[in-house]
C-alpha positions in Angstrom: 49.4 65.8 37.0 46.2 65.9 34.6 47.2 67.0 31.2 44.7 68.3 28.1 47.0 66.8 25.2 47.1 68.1 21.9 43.7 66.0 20.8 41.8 68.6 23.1 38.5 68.7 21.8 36.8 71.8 22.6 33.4 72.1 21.5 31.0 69.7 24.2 30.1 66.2 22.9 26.5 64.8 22.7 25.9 61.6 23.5 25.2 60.6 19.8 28.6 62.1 18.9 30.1 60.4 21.6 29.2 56.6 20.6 30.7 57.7 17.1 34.0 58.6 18.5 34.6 55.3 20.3 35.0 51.8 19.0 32.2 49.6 19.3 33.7 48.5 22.8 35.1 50.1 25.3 36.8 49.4 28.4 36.7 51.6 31.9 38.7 50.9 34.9 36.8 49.6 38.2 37.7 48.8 41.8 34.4 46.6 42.2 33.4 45.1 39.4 30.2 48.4 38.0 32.0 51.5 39.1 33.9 53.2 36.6 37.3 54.5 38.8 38.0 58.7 37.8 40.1 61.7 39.2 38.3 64.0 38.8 36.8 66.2 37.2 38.5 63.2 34.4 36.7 59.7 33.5 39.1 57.1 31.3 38.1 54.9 28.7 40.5 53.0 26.3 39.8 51.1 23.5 40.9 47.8 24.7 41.5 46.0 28.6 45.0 45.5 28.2 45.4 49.3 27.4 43.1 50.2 30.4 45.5 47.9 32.7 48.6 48.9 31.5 47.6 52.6 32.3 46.1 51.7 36.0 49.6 50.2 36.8 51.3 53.2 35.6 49.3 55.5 37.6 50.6 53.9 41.0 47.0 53.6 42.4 46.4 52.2 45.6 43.4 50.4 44.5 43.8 47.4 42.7 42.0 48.6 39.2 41.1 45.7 36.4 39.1 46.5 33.1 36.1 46.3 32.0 34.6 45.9 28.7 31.3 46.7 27.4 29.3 48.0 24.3 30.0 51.1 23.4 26.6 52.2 23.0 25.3 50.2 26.2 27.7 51.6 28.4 27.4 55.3 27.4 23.8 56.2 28.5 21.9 59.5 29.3 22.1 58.2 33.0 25.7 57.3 32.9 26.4 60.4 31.8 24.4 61.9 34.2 26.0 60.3 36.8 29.1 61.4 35.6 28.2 65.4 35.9 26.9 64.6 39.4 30.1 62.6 40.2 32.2 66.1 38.9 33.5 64.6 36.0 33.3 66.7 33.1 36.3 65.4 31.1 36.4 61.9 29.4 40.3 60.6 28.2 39.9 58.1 25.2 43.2 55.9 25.6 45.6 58.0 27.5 48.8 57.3 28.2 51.2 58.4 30.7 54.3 60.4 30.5 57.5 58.1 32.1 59.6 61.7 32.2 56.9 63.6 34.7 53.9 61.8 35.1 51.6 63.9 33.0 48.4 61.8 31.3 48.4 62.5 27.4 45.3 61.8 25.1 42.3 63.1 23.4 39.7 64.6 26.0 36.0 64.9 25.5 33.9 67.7 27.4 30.7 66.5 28.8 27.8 69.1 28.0 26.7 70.7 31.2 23.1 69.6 32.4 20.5 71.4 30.9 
């Protein structure tokens, strides 16, 4: 189960706001080396690989996930983002973690702004 932790943050992010939130690099999940893995309507990004790994094992995947790390401000793009909205993910974890006692993903969540 997806949770909205206490870090909710409920106004929509821009893009410029976005790059200032997240440490110069950031690390997604991928099954194929480019694709960022989601459930959606929820993306994942942490702020190191080791983080990122750590979480794919705990989430008992049957993919076999590894990180990815990039520049913040290369990685997050209007066409990223884009193809995020069209993908149905709206909702961006920054280093979640996962609850042992039920399984429920804890962590601050970014809103993606709706296309305009």
């Amino acid at each position: 189960m997806l949770w909205q932790g206490a870090l909710h943050m409920s106004a929509d992010v821009t893009m410029a706001q976005l790059v200032e939130l997240l440490p110069p690099r950031i690390w997604y999940l991928t099954s194929n080396g480019t694709d960022m893995w989601c459930r959606r309507p929820y993306g994942f990004l942490f702020s190191n690989g080791a983080a990122a790994e750590t979480f794919a094992k705990a989430m008992g995947t049957d993919e076999q996930l590894f990180a990815i790390g990039l520049d913040a401000g290369a990685l997050l793009t209007d066409e990223m983002l884009s193809g995020l909205r069209n993908t149905a993910v709206t909702r961006l974890f920054i280093d979640p973690s996962i609850d042992p006692a039920n399984g429920d993903v804890h962590g601050q969540i970014l809103r993606l702004s709706p296309l305009t």
